[in-house]
C-alpha positions, 0 to 999 in steps of 0.5 A: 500500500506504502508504494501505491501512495508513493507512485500517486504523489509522484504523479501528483507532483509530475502534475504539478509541475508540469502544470506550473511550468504552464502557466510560468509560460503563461506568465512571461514577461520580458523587459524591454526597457528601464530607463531614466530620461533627464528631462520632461517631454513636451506636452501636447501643447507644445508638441506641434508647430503649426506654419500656415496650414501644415504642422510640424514637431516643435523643436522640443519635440524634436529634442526630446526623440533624439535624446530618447533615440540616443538612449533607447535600443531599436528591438522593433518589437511586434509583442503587446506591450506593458509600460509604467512611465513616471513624470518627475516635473521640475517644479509644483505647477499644476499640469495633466501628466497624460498630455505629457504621455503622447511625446513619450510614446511616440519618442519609444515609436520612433527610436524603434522600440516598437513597431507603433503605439497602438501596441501599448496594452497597458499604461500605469502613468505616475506623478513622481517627487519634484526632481531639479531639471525635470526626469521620467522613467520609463519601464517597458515590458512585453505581455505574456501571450 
């Protein structure tokens, strides 16, 4: 009877840990990014420029993708993404942090991070202390299937 017992808990246990390993897959989450930027993108309202009837980048736009360009690798990914983005402001001015959100994704977009915007599945945005100068932070991760 001892060895009855013994042959059902091993299979009971082989169970298991097939079935953690499962939904481990399941699980997997794979960082793309962890960053910390020196500076606060523009906000929607200064990110274009309007010249008669056509509209441009501003040149803070354009600052902020070529800083964000010089720091983030291309992967080109073509996963469902996860990102937690942190505005630490330069001072204790009322602003909407979502209209910062619009330059940062489109900077990430452009450094070929990831193919387009609309891959953003998941977005928790963060008002952080007051930093000198202003900073985000930028995780980004790709969703599990």
């Amino acid at each position: 009877m001892a060895t009855r017992n013994i042959s059902t808990t091993i299979v009971t246990l082989q169970a298991m840990q097939l079935w953690r390993k499962e939904r481990v897959k399941r699980c997997e989450v794979l960082m793309l990014l962890n960053c910390e930027i020196a500076m606060v993108p523009p906000s929607v309202n200064h990110y274009w420029v309007a010249a008669g009837k056509k509209r441009y980048l501003s040149a803070k736009a354009k600052q902020f993708h070529q800083v964000v360009r010089l720091l983030v690798k291309p992967h080109r990914s073509t996963a469902r993404l996860r990102a937690e983005i942190t505005f630490h402001f330069p001072d204790r001015r009322c602003r909407d942090i979502d209209n910062y959100l619009k330059a940062t994704l489109d900077s990430l977009v452009k450094c070929g991070l990831a193919v387009d915007d609309e891959q953003f599945d998941e977005l928790i945005v963060r008002r952080g202390a007051v930093v000198k100068g202003g900073l985000v932070k930028i995780l980004v991760e790709e969703l599990g299937e």
